[in-house]
KEKOL-682699 format. One record per residue (C-alpha): x, y, z. Coordinates in steps of 0.1 Angstrom, whole numbers, plus 5000, padded with zeros to 4 digits. Example, Ala and Ser with C-alpha at 12.3 -4.5 7.8 and 13.67 -1.06 7.14 Angstrom:
BEGIN
512349555078/513749895071/
This chain:
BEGIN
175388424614/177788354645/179388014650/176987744669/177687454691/177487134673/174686814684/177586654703/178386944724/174786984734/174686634743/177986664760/176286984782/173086784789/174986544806/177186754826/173686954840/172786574852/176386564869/176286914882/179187044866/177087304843/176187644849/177387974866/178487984900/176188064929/176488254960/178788094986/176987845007/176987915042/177287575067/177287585101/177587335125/179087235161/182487385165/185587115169/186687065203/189487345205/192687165205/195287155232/197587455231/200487215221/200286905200/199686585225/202486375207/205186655222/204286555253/205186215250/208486295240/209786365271/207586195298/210886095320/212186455328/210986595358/211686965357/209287245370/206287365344/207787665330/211687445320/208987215307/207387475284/209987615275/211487305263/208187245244/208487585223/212287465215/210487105201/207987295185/210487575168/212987255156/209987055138/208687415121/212487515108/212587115094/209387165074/210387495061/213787315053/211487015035/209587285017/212987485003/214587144994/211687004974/211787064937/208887244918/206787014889/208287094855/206387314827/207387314797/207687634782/204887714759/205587904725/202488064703/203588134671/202288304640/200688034617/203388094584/206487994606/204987724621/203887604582/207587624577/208487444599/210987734610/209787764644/209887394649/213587404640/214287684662/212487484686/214387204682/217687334684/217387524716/216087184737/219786994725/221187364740/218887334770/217986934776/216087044809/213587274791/210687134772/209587324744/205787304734/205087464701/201187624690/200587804662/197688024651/196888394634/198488684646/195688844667/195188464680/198688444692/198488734713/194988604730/197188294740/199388524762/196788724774/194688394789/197888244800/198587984778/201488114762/204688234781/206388364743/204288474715/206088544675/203888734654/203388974629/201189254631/202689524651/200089764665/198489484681/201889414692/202289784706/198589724720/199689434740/202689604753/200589904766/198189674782/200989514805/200789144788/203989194771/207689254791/209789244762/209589284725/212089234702/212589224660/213188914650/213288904620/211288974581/209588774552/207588914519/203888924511/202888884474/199488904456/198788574439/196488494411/196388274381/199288144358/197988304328/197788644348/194888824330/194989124344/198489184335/199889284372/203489094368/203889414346/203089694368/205489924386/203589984419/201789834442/199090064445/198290054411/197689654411/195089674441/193489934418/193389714392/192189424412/188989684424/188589804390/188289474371/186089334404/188389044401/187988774422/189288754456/189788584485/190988694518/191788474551/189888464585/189788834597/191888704627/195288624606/197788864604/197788834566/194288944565/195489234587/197789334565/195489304533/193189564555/196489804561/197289784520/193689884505/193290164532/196790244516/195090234481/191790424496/189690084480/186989944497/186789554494/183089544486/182589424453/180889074445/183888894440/185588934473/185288704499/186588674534/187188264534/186988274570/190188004569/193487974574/196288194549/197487804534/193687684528/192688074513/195887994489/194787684484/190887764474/192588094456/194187794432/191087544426/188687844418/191788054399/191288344418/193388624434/194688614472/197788774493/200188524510/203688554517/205988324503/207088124528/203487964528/203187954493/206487774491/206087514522/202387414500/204487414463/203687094455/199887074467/199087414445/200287204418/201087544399/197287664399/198488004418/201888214412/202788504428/202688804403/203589104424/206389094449/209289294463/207689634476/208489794507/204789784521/205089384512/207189344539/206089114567/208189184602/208288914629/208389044666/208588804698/207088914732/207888724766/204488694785/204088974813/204088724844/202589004865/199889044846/199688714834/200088444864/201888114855/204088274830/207288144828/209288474824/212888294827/212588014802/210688264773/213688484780/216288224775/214488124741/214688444735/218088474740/218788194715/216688374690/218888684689/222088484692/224388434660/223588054660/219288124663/220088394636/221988254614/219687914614/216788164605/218788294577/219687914563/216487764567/214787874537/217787794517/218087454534/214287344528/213287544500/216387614483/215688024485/215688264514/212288254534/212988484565/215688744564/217188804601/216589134614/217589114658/220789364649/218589584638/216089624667/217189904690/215789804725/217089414724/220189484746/218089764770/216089444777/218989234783/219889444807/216389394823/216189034827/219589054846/218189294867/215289104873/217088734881/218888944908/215889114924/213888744922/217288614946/216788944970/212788874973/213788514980/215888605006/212688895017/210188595018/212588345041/212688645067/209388705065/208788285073/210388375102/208588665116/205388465100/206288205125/206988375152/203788575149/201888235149/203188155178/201688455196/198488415176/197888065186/198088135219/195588415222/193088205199/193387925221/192088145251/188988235225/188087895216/185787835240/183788115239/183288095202/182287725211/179687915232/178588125200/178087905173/174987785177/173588115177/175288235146/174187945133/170088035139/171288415126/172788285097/169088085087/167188335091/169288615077/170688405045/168988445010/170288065002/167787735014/169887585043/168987225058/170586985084/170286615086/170786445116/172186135104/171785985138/168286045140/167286045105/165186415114/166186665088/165987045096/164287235064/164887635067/162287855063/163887995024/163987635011/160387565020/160087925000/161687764973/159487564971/156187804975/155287635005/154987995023/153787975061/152587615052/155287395076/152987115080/152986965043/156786935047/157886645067/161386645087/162686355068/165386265044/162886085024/160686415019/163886504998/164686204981/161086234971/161286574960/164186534936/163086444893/162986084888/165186124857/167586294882/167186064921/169485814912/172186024901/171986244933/171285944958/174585814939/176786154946/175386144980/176485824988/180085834972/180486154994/179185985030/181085695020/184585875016/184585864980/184186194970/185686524985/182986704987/178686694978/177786904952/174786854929/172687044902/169386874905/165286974897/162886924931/159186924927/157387194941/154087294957/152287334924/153987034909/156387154887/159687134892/162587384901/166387334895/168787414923/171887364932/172987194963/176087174987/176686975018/179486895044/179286605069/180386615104/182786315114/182386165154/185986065169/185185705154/185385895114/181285775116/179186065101/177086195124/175386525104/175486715070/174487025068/173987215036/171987475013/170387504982/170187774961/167387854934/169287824895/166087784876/166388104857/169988064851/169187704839/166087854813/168688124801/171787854792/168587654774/167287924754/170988044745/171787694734/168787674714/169987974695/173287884693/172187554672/168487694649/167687884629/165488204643/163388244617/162487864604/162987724641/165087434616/168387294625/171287504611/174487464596/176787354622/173887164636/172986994605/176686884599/176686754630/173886524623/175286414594/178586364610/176686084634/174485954608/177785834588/179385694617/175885484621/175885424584/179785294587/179185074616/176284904602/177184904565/174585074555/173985434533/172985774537/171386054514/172486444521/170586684498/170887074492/167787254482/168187574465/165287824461/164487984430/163488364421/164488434460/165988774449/162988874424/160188784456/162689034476/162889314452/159089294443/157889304480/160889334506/162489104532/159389024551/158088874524/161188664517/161088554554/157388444551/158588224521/161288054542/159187954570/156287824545/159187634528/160387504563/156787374569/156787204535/159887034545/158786894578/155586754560/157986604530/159986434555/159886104582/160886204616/164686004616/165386224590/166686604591/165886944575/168087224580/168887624570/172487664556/171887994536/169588254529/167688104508/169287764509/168587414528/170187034534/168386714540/169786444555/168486104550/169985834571/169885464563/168785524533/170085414493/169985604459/166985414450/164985464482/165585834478/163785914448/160885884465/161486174491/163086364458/160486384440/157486454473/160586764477/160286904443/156586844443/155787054474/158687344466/156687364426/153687574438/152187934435/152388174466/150588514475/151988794483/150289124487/147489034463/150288884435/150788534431/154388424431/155688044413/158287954436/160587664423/163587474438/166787274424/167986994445/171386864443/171786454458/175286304471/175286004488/177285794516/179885664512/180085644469/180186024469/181986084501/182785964538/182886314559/180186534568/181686874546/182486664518/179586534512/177486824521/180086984494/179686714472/175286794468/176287124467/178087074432/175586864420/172787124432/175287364407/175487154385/171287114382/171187464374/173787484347/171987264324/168787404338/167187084353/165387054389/167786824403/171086624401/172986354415/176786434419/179486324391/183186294396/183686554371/181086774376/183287004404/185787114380/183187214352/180887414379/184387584390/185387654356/181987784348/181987994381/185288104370/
């Protein structure tokens, strides 16, 4: 199941429709209108500047074109002399040397080498890193997995990649080391092991370069990772280490993240295999192509990358470990890449051909200007006639336009509706129900949505706003109501009074019923139409912020069903699937409408009751295990379907959303260990259940 949108969000997009900042864009609106006045062929103020001369008309134009060529070279002179806003320069970097703190330091050191540069530091996994210098928002990426590297090079992102430098992967598992892998000789052999004993495993989010790797080293071993115990956490390499130690399972990490998160593994996790040549983890940084990429700032990522190959940005990569952790982390490895001083060579080049362009553009200011000057003067002859034109483009461009155009006389208060937006509308051939007024639209527009509008409208006529745009529903013919989105531009009168604004409107209620149903998706469930996961923890996530403010309580519960698997087996998935929705019903009966029932699993579901104590709960409880303790038929057979519920409640078992949904999850686990329908959570009952699990 893909990722959702939480409540908030949803909320968040509702309220942007109402604002009309939601939704794809539309075709261009077309607005036509009278033609400005065309201006004088020099600017009035030049002839003031010299009203005492009385020379003949061509010294006095002449003399005009020597005014007008000084004031252009001063602005161009304004332009070259004022200095560009700063950007700092923006550095992705692979998650493990940002857990470090390594690239921090690096970081660091460079801004006391170079005060003017700001240095902004993000972190993330190794395919991440790379999607932040593809969208722009990295100008120098460090990471780790090289034919994504290579990839990104081909594709034009990348300019220059160099070898920075290499660390060491390790498989890490339990103290006590059952399977005996601190004794093996080669690597292969312990993922065989692993496979073979179906040992329990945990690999990070399939975007992290460790997990990459991990992919690289059993197609090595020719294993497939498909056996129960393996997991893709879906996290981060330090919180896969750090479940890998609470549940004492297996995991790959290099040791730089293992050793910045020492202390908080408490000795749960070890590494017991190290120090093989396919362990090896090499760092490569890439300056961001700005050719391909736009914004990226080229001459800064190659200075820092500069430092980075220097002696001094070496030889602080080859300390640091020793400095934080008291052992080498990161072993420098610059001297050893082969194209470092070929790109050298290339950002020289470059800074040289950036001056000649310079000097390319000024020249071509100069032409540019003096090709203006010609141009304006043949335009000014054509002004007037396209004066003579535009009101019949304007009547082409209505009839021939697929968008609703209209024009308000402001002066007047008549409003011209085109033939397309009384289509819109389904008023086909039917002009007379329309009236030319601006309060046949004001009436038109959703009462949940005319004060907004009328208050966008205003702020724009009133000089508030640059520009009208709205995203609004009109009432049509039949009497439902259409979205669409509308633009407008006013005409100003030599006074700045607004004397017309002329716009169009273009139908979006498809595009509107498409973003609905995808959000609808995105947050239930498709079979049981029920709240899911993210959805669910989202209400939960409000319902203890309510509960905190008002010092009250809350109730989360995880239902899990029983004899799911054996209901499959016996008569398939559809079966199964009828279950869940009967058991989806049953929950919406069981339950008052503040409170919540959601999907999180295959054959699991939460509960959330807000406002609402331990002993107010019971009630519920027991209506839940009532209606989930009944027979169901299937094909002819009657099936017993049973349920364990497992109760945590805010804030004495928890004061956030996961923990506590965490928190009925181990006392759901709990329930079933000792083979009871039910449970309320217990300080100590997480370890047993782990231990058990174990």
């Amino acid at each position: 199941m893909s990722r959702e949108k939480s409540c908030s969000q949803a909320d968040s997009i509702r309220r942007k429709r109402l604002l009309g900042t939601v939704g794809g864009r539309s075709r261009k609106a077309l607005c036509f209108g009278r033609s400005r006045r065309p201006r004088p062929l020099f600017p009035t103020r030049l002839y003031l500047l010299l009203p005492w001369i009385r020379v003949s008309r061509d010294t006095r134009t002449s003399l005009y074109f020597a005014a007008l060529g000084l004031l252009l070279g001063g602005a161009v002179s304004a332009m070259a002399q004022a200095d560009p806003p700063v950007q700092p320069l923006r550095i992705s970097a692979a998650s493990t040397i940002a857990d470090t703190g390594l690239i921090q330091a690096l970081a660091d050191k460079f801004h006391t080498q170079h005060p003017d540069i700001a240095v902004e530091v993000h972190a993330g996994g190794a395919l991440a890193v790379l999607e932040d210098g593809r969208q722009g928002r990295a100008d120098l990426v460090i990471t780790h997995h090289r034919q994504s590297e290579e990839l990104f090079i081909e594709q034009g992102f990348g300019q220059d990649r160099v070898q920075l430098m290499y660390d060491e992967f390790a498989i890490f598992g339990p103290p006590a080391d059952p399977l005996k892998l601190t004794r093996a000789t080669d690597l292969l052999m312990v993922l065989k092991r692993l496979a073979l004993a179906q040992a329990p495993f945990l690999a990070p989010a399939p975007q992290s370069g460790t997990h990459l790797k991990l992919l690289q080293l059993w197609n090595a071993a020719g294993i497939t990772p498909d056996w129960p115990g393996y997991e893709i956490t879906g996290a981060s390499a330090v919180a896969t280490l750090n479940q890998a130690a609470q549940f004492e399972s297996y995991t790959l990490a290099n040791m730089g993240t293992y050793l910045a998160n020492r202390e908080l593994l408490a000795g749960l996790i070890v590494p017991l295999y190290r120090d093989h040549p396919l362990l090896r983890n090499t760092y490569s940084a890439i300056v961001v192509n700005p050719e391909r990429v736009p914004g990226a700032q080229a001459q800064k990522a190659g200075l820092f990358l500069d430092y980075l190959t220097s002696d001094t940005g070496q030889g602080l990569i080859a300390r640091f470990g020793e400095t934080a952790f008291s052992t080498r982390l990161f072993t420098p490895a610059a001297a050893l890449d082969p194209g470092l001083k070929a790109a050298r060579l290339t950002r020289e080049v470059e800074r040289k051909n950036l001056w000649l362009q310079l000097l390319a553009a000024l020249l071509l200011i100069l032409v540019a200007l003096l090709v203006a000057l010609a141009v304006f003067t043949r335009r000014y002859r054509r002004a007037e006639a396209a004066q003579r034109a535009s009101e019949e483009r304007f009547v082409l461009a209505v009839s021939g336009t697929s968008d609703a155009i209209w024009d308000w006389n402001m002066e007047s208060g008549e409003v011209y509706f085109s033939p397309r937006w009384k289509e819109i509308l389904g008023y086909v051939g039917y002009d007379g129900e329309i009236e030319n007024t601006i309060d046949e639209w004001k009436d038109r527009i959703h009462p949940d949505d005319r004060e907004l509008v009328l208050a966008i409208l205003d702020s724009y006529i009133e000089g508030r706003s640059p520009h009208f745009t709205s995203q609004h529903r009109l009432r049509a013919k039949r009497g439902n109501y259409i979205w669409v989105l509308e633009r407008g531009k006013i005409l100003w009168d030599k006074h700045g009074k607004p004397v017309r604004l002329t716009g169009s409107a273009t139908d979006i209620t498809q595009r509107k019923l498409q973003a609905e149903e995808s959000e609808h998706q995105s947050l239930y469930d498709l079979l049981t139409e029920l709240p899911n996961r993210s959805l669910f923890l989202d209400r939960v996530e409000h319902a203890l912020h309510s509960a905190k403010r008002h010092a009250s309580t809350a109730v989360v519960m995880v239902i899990n069903l029983n004899h799911c698997q054996e209901i499959n087996d016996a008569h398939g998935r559809e079966a199964v699937d009828r279950v869940l929705r009967e058991v989806a019903r049953y929950l919406g009966e069981c339950l008052r409408d503040s409170d919540t029932a959601a999907r999180l699993g295959s054959d699991e579901f939460g509960v959330l009751l807000p406002d609402t104590d331990l002993p107010h709960a019971i009630l519920p409880l027991h209506r839940l295990l009532q209606a989930l303790d009944r027979t169901i038929t299937l094909d002819g057979t009657s099936v017993q379907l049973t349920a364990c519920i497992g109760v945590a409640l805010y804030p004495a078992h928890g004061e956030q959303a996961e923990v506590l949904l965490q928190r009925a999850h181990v006392a759901m686990f709990n329930a079933r260990r000792t083979h009871v329908d039910h449970g309320f959570y217990e300080p100590d009952a997480l370890s047993t259940v782990a231990n058990e699990a174990v």
